[in-house]
C-alpha positions in Angstrom: 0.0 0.0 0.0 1.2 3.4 -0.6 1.2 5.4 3.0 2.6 8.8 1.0 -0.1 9.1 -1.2 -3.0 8.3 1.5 -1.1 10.9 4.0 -0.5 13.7 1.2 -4.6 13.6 0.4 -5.6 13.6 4.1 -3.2 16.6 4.7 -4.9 18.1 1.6 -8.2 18.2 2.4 -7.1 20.3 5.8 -7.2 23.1 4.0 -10.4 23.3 2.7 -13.7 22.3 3.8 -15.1 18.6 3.2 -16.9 18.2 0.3 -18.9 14.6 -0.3 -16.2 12.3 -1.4 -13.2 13.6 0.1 -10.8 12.6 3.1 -10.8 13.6 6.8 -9.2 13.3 9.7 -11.3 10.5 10.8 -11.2 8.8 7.7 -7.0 9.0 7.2 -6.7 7.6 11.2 -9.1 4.4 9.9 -6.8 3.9 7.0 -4.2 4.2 9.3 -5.0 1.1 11.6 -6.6 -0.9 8.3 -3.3 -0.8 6.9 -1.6 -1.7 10.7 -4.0 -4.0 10.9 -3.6 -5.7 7.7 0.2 -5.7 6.8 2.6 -8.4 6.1 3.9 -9.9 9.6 7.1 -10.8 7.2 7.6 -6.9 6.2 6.4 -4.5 9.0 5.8 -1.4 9.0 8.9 0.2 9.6 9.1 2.4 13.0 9.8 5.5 10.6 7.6 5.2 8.6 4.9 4.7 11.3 6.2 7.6 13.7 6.4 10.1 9.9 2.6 8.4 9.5 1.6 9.5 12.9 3.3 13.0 13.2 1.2 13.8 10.0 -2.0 13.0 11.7 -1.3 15.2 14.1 -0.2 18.2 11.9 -3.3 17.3 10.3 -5.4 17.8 13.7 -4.3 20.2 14.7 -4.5 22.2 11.4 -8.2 21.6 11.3 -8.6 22.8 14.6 -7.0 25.9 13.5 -8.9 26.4 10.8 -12.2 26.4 12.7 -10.9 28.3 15.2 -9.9 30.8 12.3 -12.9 30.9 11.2 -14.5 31.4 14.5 -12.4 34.9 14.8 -12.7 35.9 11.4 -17.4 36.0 11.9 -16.7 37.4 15.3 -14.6 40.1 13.7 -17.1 41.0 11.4 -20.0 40.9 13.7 -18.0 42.7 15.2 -17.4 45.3 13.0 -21.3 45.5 12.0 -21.8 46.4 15.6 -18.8 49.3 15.4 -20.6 51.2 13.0 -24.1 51.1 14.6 -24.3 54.7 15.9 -24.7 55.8 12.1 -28.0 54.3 12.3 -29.9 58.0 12.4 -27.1 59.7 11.1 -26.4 62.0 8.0 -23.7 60.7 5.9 -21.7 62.3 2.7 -19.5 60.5 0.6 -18.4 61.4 -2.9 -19.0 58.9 -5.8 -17.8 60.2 -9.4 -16.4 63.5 -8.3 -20.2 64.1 -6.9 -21.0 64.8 -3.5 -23.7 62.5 -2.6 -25.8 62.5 0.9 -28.5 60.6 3.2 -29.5 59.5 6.0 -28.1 56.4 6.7 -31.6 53.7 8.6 -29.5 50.4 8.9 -26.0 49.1 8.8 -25.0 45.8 7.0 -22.8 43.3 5.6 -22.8 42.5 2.1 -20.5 40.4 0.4 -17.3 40.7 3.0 -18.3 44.6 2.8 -19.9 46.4 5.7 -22.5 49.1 4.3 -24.6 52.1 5.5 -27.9 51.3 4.3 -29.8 55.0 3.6 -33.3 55.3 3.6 -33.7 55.7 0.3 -32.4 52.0 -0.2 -29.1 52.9 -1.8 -26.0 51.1 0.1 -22.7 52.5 0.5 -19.1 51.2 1.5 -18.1 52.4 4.8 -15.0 53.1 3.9 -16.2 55.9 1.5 -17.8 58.1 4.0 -16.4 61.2 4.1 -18.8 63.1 7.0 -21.2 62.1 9.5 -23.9 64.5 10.9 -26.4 64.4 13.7 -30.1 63.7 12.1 -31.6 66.4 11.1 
């Protein structure tokens, strides 16, 4: 059986979510003791090989774990950041958009593709980041 090729796929699909049909961590560690489990008492597994086998299930492991918990901090951030930029709700805004001033009243704040934008109450959305002054309501 070829261990590299088993090890290299499990250690690939670390890095991206699990799709149908694809490797985990649970599935490489059940390869693992099938082939343990199922080699030639004549050729053993060599102690290398096993210990290299075993220190890339952990690398594995903890690279998922990692990866959620990246996850986890990225949503908080941008909950986060939704929740920073709350006290325009009620507020005028001004931002300029092609060498225009442009202004409204800005009634919600959301996030919108990885962007987070004053909603005004005329519907129209815009960037955060282009804001150039924020007024008490009128």
């Amino acid at each position: 059986m070829n261990t590299g090729s088993v090890t290299s796929t499990a250690a690939a699909t670390a890095q991206r979510p699990k799709l149908p049909g694809q490797l985990g961590k649970d599935d490489f560690l059940k390869i693992l003791v099938a082939q343990l489990g199922n080699q030639d008492p004549m050729k053993p597994m060599q102690d290398t090989e096993f210990i290299g086998q075993m220190a890339q299930f952990s690398s594995l492991e903890q690279m998922t774990n990692m990866n959620s918990s990246l996850t986890q901090f990225v949503n908080n951030q941008l909950q986060d950041s939704i929740t920073d930029h709350a006290h325009l709700i009620g507020k005028q805004v001004k931002w300029r958009e092609n060498d225009e001033l442009k202004a409204g009243e800005v009634s919600a704040v959301v996030f919108k593709e990885g962007n987070v934008l004053a909603e005004l109450k005329d519907g129209t959305q815009v960037n955060i980041s282009l804001l150039e002054r924020i007024e008490t309501g009128e």
